[in-house]
CHARMM internal coordinates of N, CA and C (Angstrom, degrees):
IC EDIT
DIST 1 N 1 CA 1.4461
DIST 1 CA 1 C 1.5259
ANGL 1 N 1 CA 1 C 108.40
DIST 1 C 2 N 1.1450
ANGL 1 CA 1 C 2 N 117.94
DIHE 1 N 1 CA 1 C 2 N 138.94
DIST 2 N 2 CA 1.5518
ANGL 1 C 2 N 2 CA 133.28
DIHE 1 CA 1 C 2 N 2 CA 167.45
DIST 2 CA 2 C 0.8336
ANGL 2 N 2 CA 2 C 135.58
DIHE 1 C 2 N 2 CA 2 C -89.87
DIST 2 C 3 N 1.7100
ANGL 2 CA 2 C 3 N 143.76
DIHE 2 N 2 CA 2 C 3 N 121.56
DIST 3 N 3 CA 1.2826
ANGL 2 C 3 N 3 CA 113.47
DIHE 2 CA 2 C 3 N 3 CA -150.55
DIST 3 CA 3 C 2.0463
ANGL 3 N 3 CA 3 C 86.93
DIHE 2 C 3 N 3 CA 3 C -141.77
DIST 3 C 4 N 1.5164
ANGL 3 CA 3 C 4 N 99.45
DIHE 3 N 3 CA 3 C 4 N 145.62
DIST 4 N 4 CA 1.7422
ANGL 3 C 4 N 4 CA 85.97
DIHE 3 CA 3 C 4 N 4 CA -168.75
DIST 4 CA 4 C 1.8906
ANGL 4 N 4 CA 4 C 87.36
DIHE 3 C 4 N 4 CA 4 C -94.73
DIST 4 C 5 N 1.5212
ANGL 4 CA 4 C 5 N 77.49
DIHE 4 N 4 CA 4 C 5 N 171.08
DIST 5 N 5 CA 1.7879
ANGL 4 C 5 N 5 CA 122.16
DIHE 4 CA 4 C 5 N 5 CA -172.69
DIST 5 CA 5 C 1.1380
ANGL 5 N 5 CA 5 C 117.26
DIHE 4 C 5 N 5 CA 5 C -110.53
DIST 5 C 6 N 1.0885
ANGL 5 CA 5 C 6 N 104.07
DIHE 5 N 5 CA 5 C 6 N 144.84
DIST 6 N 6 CA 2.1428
ANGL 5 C 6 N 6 CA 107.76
DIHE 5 CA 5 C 6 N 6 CA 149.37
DIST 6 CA 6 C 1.5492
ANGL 6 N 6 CA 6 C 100.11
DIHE 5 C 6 N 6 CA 6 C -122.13
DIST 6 C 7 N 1.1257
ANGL 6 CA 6 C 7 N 116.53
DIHE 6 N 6 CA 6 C 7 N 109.59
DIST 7 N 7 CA 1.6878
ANGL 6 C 7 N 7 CA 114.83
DIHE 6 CA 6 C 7 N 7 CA 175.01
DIST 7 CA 7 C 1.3876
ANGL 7 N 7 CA 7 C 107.34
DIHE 6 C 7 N 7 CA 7 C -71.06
DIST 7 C 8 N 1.3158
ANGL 7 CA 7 C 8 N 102.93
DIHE 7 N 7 CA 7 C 8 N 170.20
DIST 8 N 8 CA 1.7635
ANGL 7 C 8 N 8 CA 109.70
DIHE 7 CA 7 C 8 N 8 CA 174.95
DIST 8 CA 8 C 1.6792
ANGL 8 N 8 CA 8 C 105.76
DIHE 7 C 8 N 8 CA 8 C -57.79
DIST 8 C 9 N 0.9695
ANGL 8 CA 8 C 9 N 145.02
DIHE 8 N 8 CA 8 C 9 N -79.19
DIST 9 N 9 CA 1.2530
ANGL 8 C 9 N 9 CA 147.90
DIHE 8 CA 8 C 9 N 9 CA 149.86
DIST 9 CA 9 C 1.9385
ANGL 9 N 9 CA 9 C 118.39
DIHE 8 C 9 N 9 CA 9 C 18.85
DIST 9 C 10 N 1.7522
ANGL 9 CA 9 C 10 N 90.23
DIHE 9 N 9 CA 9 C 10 N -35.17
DIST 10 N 10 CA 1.3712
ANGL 9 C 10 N 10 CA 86.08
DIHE 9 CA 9 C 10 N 10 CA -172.61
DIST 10 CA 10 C 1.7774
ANGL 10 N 10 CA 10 C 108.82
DIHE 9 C 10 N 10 CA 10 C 110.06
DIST 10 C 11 N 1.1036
ANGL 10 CA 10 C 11 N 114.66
DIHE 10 N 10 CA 10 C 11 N -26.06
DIST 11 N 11 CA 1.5134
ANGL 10 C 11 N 11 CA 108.37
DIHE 10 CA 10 C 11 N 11 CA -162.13
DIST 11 CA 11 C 1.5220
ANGL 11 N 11 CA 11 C 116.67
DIHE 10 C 11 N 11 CA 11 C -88.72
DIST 11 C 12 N 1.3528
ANGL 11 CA 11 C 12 N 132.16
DIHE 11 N 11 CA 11 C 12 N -163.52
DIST 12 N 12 CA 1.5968
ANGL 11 C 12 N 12 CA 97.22
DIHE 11 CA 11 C 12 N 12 CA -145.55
DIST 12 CA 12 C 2.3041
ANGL 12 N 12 CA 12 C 61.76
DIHE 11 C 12 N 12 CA 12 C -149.57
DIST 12 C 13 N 1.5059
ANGL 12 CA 12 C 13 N 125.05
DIHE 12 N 12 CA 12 C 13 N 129.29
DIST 13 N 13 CA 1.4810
ANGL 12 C 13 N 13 CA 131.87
DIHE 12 CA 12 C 13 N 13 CA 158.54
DIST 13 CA 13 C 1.1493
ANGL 13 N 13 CA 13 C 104.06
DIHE 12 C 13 N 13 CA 13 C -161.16
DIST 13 C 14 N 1.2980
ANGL 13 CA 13 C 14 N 100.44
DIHE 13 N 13 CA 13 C 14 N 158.29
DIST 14 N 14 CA 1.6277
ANGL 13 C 14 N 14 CA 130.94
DIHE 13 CA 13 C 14 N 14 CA 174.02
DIST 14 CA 14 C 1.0620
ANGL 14 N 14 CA 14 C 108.48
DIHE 13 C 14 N 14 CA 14 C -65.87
DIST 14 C 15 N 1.3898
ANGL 14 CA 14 C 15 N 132.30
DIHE 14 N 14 CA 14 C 15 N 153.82
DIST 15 N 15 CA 1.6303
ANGL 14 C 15 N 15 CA 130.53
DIHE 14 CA 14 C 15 N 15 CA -179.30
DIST 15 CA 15 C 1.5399
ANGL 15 N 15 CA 15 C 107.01
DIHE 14 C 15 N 15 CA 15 C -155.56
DIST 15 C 16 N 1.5382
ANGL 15 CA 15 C 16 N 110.02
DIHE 15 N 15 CA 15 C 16 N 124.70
DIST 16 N 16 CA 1.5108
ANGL 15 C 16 N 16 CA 94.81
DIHE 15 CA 15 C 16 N 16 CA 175.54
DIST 16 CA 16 C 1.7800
ANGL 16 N 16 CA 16 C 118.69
DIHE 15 C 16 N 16 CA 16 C -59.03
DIST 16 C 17 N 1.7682
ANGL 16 CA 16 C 17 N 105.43
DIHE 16 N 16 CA 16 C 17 N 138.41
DIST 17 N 17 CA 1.5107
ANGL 16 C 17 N 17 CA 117.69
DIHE 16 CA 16 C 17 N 17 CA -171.85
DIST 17 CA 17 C 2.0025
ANGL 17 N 17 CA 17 C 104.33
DIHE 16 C 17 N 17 CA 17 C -41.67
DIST 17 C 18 N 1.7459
ANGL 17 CA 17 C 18 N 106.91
DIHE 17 N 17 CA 17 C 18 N -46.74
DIST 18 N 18 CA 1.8423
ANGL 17 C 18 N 18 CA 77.50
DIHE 17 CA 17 C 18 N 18 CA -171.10
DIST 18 CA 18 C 1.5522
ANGL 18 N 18 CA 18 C 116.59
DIHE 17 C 18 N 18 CA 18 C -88.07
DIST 18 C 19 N 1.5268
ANGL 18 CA 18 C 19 N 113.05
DIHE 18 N 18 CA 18 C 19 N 17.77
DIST 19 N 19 CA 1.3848
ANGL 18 C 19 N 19 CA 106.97
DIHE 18 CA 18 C 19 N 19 CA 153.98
DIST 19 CA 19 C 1.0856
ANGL 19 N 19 CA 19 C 129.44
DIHE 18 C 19 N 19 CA 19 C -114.79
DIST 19 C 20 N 1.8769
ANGL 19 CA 19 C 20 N 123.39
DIHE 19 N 19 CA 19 C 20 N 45.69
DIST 20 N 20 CA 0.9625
ANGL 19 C 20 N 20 CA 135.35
DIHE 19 CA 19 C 20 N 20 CA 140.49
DIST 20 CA 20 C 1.4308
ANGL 20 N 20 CA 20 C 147.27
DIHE 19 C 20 N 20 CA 20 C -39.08
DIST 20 C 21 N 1.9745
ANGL 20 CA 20 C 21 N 98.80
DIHE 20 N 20 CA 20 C 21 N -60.04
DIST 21 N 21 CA 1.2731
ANGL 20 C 21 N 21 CA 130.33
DIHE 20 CA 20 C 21 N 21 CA 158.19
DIST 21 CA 21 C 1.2241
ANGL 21 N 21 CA 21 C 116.48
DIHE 20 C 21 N 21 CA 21 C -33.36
DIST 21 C 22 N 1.4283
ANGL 21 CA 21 C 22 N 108.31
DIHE 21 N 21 CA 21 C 22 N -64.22
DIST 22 N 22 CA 1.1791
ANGL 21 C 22 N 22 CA 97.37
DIHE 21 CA 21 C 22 N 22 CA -175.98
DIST 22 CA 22 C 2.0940
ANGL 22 N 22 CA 22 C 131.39
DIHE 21 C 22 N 22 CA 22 C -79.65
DIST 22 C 23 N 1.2235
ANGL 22 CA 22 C 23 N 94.19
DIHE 22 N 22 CA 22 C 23 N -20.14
DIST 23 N 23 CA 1.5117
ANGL 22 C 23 N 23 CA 94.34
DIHE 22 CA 22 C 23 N 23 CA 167.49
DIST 23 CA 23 C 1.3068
ANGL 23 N 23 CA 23 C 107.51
DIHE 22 C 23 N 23 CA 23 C -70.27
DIST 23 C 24 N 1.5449
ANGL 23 CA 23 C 24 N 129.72
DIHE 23 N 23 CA 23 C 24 N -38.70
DIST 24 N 24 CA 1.7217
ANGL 23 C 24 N 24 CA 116.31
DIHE 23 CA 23 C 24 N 24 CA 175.91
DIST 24 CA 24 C 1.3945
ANGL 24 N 24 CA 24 C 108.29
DIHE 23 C 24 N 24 CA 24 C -55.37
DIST 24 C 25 N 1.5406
ANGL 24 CA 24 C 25 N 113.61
DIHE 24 N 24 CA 24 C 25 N -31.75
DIST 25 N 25 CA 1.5624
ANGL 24 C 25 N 25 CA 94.21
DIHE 24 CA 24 C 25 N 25 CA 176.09
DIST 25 CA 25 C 0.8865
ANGL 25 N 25 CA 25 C 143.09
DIHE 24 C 25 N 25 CA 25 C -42.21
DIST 25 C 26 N 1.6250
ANGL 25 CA 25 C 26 N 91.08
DIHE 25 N 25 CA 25 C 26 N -60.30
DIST 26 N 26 CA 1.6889
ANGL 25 C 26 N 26 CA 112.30
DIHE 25 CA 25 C 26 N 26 CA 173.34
DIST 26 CA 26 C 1.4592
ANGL 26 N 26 CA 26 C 122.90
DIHE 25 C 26 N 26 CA 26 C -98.57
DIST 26 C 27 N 1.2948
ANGL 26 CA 26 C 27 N 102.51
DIHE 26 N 26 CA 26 C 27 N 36.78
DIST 27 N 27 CA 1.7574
ANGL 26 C 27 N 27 CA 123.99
DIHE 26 CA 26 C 27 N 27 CA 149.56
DIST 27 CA 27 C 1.6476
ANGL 27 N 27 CA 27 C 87.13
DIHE 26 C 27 N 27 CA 27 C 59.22
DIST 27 C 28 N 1.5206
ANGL 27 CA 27 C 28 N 132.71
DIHE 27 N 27 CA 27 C 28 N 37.53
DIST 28 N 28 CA 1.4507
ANGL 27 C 28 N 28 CA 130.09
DIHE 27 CA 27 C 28 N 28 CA 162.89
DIST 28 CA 28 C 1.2861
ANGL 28 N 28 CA 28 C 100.66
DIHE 27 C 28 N 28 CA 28 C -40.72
DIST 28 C 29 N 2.1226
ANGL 28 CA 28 C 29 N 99.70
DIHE 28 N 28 CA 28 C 29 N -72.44
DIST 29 N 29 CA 1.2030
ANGL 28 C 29 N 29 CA 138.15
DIHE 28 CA 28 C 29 N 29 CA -161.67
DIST 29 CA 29 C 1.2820
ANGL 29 N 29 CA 29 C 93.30
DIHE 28 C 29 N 29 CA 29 C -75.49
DIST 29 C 30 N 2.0780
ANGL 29 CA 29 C 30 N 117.39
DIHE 29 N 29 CA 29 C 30 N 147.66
DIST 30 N 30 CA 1.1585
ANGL 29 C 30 N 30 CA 140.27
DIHE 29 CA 29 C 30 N 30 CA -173.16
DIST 30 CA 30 C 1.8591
ANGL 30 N 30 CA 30 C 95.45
DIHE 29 C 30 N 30 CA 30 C -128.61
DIST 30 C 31 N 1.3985
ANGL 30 CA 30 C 31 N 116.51
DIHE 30 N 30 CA 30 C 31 N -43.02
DIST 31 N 31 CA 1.2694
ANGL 30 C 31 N 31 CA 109.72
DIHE 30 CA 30 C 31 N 31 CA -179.22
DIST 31 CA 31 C 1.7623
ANGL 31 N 31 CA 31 C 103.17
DIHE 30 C 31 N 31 CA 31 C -122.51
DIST 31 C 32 N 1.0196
ANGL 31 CA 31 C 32 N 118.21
DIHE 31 N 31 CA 31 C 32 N -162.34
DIST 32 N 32 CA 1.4869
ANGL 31 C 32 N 32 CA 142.76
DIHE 31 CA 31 C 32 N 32 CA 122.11
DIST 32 CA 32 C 1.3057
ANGL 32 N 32 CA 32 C 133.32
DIHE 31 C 32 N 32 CA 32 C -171.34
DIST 32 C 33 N 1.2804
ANGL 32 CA 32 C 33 N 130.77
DIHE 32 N 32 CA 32 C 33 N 165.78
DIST 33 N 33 CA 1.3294
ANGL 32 C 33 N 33 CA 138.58
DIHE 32 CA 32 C 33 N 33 CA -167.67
DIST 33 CA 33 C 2.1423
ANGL 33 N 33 CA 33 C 118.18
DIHE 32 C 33 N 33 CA 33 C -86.92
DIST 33 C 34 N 1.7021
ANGL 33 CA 33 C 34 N 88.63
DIHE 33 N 33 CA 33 C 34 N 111.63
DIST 34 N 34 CA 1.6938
ANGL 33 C 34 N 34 CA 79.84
DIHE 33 CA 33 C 34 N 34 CA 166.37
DIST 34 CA 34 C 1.6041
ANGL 34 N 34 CA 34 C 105.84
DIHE 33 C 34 N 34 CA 34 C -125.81
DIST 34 C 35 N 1.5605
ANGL 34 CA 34 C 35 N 102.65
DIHE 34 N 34 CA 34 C 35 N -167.31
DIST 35 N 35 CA 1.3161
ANGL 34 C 35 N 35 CA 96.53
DIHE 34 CA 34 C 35 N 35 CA -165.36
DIST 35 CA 35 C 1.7490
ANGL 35 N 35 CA 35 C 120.51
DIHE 34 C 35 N 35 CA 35 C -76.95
DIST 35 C 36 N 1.5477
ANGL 35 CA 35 C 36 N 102.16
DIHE 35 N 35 CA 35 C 36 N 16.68
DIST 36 N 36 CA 1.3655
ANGL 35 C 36 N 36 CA 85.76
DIHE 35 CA 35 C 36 N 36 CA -164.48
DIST 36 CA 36 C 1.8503
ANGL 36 N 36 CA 36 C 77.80
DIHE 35 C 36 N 36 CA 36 C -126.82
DIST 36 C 37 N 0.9484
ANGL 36 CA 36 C 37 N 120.28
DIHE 36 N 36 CA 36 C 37 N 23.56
DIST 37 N 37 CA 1.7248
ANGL 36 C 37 N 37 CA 122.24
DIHE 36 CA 36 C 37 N 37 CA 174.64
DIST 37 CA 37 C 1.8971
ANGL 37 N 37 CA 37 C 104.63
DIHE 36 C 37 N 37 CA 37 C 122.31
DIST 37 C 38 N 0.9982
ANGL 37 CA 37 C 38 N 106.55
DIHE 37 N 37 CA 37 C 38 N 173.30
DIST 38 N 38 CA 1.4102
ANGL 37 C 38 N 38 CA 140.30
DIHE 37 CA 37 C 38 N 38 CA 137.90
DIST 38 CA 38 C 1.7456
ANGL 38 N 38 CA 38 C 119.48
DIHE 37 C 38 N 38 CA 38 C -6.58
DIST 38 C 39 N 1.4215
ANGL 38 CA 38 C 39 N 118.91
DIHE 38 N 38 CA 38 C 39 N 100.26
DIST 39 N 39 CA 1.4904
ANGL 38 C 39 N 39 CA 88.99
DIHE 38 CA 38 C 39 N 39 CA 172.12
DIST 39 CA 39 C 1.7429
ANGL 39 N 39 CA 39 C 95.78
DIHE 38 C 39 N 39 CA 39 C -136.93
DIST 39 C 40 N 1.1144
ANGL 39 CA 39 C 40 N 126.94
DIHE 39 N 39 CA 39 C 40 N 138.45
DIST 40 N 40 CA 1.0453
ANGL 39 C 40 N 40 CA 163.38
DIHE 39 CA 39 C 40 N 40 CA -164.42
DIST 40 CA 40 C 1.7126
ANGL 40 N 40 CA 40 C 109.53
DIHE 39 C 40 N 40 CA 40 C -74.89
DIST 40 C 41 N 1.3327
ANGL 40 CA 40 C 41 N 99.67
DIHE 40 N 40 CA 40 C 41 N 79.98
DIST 41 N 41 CA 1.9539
ANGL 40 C 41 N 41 CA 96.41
DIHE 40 CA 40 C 41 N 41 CA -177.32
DIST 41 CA 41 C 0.9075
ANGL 41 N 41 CA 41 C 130.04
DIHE 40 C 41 N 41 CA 41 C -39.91
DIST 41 C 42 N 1.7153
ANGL 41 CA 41 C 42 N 123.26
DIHE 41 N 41 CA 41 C 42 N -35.69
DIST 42 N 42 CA 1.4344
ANGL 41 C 42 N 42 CA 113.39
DIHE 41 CA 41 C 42 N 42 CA -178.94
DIST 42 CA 42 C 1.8443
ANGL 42 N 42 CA 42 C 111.15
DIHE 41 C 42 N 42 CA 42 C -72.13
DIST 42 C 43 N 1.4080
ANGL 42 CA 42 C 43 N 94.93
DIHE 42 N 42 CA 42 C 43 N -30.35
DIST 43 N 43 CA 1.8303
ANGL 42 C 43 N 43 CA 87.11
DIHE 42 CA 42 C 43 N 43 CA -177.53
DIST 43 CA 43 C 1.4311
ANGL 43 N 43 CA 43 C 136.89
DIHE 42 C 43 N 43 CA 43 C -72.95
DIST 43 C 44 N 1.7686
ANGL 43 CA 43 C 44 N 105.31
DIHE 43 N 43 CA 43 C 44 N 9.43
DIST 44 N 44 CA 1.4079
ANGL 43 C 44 N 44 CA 127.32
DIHE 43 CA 43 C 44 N 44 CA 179.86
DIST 44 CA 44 C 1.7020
ANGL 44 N 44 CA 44 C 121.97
DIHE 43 C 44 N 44 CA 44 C -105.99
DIST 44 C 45 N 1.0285
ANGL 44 CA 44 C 45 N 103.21
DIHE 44 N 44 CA 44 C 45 N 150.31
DIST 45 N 45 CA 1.7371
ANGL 44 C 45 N 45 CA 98.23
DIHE 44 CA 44 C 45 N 45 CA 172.41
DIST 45 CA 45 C 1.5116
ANGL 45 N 45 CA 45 C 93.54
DIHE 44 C 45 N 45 CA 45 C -147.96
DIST 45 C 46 N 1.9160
ANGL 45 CA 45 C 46 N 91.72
DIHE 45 N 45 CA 45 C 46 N 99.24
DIST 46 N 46 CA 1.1419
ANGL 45 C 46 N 46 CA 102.46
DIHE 45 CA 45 C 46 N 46 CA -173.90
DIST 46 CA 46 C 1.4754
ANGL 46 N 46 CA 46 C 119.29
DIHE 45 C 46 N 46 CA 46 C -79.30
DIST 46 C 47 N 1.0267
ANGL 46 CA 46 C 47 N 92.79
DIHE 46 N 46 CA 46 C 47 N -23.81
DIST 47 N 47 CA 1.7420
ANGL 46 C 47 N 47 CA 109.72
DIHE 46 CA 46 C 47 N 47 CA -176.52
DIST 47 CA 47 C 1.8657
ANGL 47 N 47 CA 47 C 108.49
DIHE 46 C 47 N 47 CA 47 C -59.70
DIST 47 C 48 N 1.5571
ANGL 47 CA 47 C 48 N 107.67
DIHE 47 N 47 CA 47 C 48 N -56.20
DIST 48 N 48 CA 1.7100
ANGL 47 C 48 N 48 CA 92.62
DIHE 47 CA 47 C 48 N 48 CA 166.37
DIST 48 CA 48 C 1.4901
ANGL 48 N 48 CA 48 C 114.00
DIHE 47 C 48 N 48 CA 48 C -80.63
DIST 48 C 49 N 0.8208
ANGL 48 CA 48 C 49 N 141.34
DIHE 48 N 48 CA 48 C 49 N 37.53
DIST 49 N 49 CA 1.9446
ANGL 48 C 49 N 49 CA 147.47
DIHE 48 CA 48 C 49 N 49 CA 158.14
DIST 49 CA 49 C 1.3313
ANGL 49 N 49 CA 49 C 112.63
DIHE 48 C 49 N 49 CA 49 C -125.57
DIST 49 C 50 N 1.6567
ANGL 49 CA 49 C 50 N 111.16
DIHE 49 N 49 CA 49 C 50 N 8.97
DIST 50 N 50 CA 1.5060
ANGL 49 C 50 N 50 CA 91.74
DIHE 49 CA 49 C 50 N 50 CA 176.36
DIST 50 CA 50 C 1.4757
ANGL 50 N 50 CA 50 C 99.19
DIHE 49 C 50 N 50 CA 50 C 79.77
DIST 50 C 51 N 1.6478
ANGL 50 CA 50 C 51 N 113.40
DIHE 50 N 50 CA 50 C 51 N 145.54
DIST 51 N 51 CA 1.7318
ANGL 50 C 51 N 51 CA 104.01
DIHE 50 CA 50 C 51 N 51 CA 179.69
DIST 51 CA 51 C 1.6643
ANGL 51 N 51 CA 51 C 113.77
DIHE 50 C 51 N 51 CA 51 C -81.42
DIST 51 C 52 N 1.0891
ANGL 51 CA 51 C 52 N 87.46
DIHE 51 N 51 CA 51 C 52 N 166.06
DIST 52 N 52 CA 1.4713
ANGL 51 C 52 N 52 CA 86.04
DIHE 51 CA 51 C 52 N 52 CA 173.70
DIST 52 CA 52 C 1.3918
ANGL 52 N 52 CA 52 C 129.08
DIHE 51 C 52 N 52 CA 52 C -83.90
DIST 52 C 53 N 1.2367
ANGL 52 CA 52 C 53 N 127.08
DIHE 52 N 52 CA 52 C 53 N -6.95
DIST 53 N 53 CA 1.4299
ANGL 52 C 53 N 53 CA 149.44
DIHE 52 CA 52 C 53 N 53 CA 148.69
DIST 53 CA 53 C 1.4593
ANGL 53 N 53 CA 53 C 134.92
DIHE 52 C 53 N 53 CA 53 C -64.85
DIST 53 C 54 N 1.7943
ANGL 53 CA 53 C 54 N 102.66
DIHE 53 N 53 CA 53 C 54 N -29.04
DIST 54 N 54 CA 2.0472
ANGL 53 C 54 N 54 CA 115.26
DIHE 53 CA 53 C 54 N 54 CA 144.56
DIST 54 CA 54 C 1.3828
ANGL 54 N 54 CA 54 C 106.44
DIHE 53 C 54 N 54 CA 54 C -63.13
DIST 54 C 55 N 1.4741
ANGL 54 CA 54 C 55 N 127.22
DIHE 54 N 54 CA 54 C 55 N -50.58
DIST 55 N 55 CA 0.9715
ANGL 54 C 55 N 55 CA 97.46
DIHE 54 CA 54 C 55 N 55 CA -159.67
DIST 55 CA 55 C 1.5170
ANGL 55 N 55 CA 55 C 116.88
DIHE 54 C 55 N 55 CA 55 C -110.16
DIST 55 C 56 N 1.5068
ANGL 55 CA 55 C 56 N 118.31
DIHE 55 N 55 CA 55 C 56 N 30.38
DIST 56 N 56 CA 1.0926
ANGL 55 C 56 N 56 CA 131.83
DIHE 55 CA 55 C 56 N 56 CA 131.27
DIST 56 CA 56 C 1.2917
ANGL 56 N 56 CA 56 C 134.97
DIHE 55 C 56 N 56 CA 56 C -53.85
DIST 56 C 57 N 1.4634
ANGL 56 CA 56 C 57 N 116.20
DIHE 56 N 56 CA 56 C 57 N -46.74
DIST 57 N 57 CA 0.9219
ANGL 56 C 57 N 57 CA 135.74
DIHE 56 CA 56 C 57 N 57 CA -177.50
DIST 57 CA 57 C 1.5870
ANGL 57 N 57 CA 57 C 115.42
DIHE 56 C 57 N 57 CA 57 C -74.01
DIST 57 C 58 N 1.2834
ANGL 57 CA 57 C 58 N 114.78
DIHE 57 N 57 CA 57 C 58 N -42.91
DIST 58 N 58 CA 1.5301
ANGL 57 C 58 N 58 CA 121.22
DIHE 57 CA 57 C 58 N 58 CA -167.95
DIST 58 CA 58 C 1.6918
ANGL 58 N 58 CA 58 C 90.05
DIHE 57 C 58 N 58 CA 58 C -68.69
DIST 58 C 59 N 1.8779
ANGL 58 CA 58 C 59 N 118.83
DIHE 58 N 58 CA 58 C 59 N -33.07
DIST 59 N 59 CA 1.5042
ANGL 58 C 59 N 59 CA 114.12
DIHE 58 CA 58 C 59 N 59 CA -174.89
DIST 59 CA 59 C 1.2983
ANGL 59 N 59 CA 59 C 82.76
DIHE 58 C 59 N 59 CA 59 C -36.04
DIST 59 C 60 N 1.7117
ANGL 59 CA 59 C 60 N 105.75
DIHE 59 N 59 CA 59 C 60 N -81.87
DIST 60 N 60 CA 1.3664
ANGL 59 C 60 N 60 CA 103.98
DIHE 59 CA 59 C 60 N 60 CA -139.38
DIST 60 CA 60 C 1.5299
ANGL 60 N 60 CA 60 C 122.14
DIHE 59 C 60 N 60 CA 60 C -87.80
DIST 60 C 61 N 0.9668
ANGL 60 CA 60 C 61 N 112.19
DIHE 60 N 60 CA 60 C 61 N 24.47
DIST 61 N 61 CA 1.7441
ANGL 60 C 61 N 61 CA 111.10
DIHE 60 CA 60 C 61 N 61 CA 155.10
DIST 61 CA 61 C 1.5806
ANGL 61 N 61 CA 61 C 103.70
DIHE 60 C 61 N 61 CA 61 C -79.69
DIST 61 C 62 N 1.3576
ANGL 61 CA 61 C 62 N 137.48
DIHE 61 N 61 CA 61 C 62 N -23.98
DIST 62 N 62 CA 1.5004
ANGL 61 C 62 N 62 CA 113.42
DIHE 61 CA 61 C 62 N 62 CA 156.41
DIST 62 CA 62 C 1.6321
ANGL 62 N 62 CA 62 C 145.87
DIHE 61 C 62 N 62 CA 62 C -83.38
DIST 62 C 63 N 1.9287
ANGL 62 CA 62 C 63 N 87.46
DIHE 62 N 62 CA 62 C 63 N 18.01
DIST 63 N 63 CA 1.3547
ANGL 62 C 63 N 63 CA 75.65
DIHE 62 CA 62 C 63 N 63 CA 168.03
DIST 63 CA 63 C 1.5863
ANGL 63 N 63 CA 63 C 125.60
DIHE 62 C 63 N 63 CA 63 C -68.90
DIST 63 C 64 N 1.2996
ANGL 63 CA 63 C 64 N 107.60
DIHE 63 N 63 CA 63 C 64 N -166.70
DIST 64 N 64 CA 1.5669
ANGL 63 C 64 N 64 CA 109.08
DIHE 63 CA 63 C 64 N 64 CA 161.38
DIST 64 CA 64 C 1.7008
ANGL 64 N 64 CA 64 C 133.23
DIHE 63 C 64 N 64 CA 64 C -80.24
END
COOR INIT
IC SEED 1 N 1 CA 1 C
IC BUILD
């Protein structure tokens, strides 16, 4: 799965989903895109909520 970016730079690419993690680490990534909008890396602490990519995932292991 592909998931888009805003890099530090400003510029706007696709990135495979499990190398996300690691660009939020190192503050590559400034945004990225989910299905319910836009969320803003610095304003998260994904690490105490669990990532945001488990619980993407757990969504959709209940589909049908």
């Amino acid at each position: 799965m592909m998931i888009l970016v805003r890099l530090r730079d400003g510029s706007f690419t696709k990135i495979p989903a499990p190398l996300l993690g690691q660009l939020l680490k190192t503050k590559e990534v400034t945004h990225f895109r989910r299905s319910e909008g836009w969320v803003k890396a610095d304003s998260l602490d994904l690490r105490a909520r669990g990532t945001a990519l488990g619980r993407a995932h757990d969504r959709r292991s209940r589909l049908p």
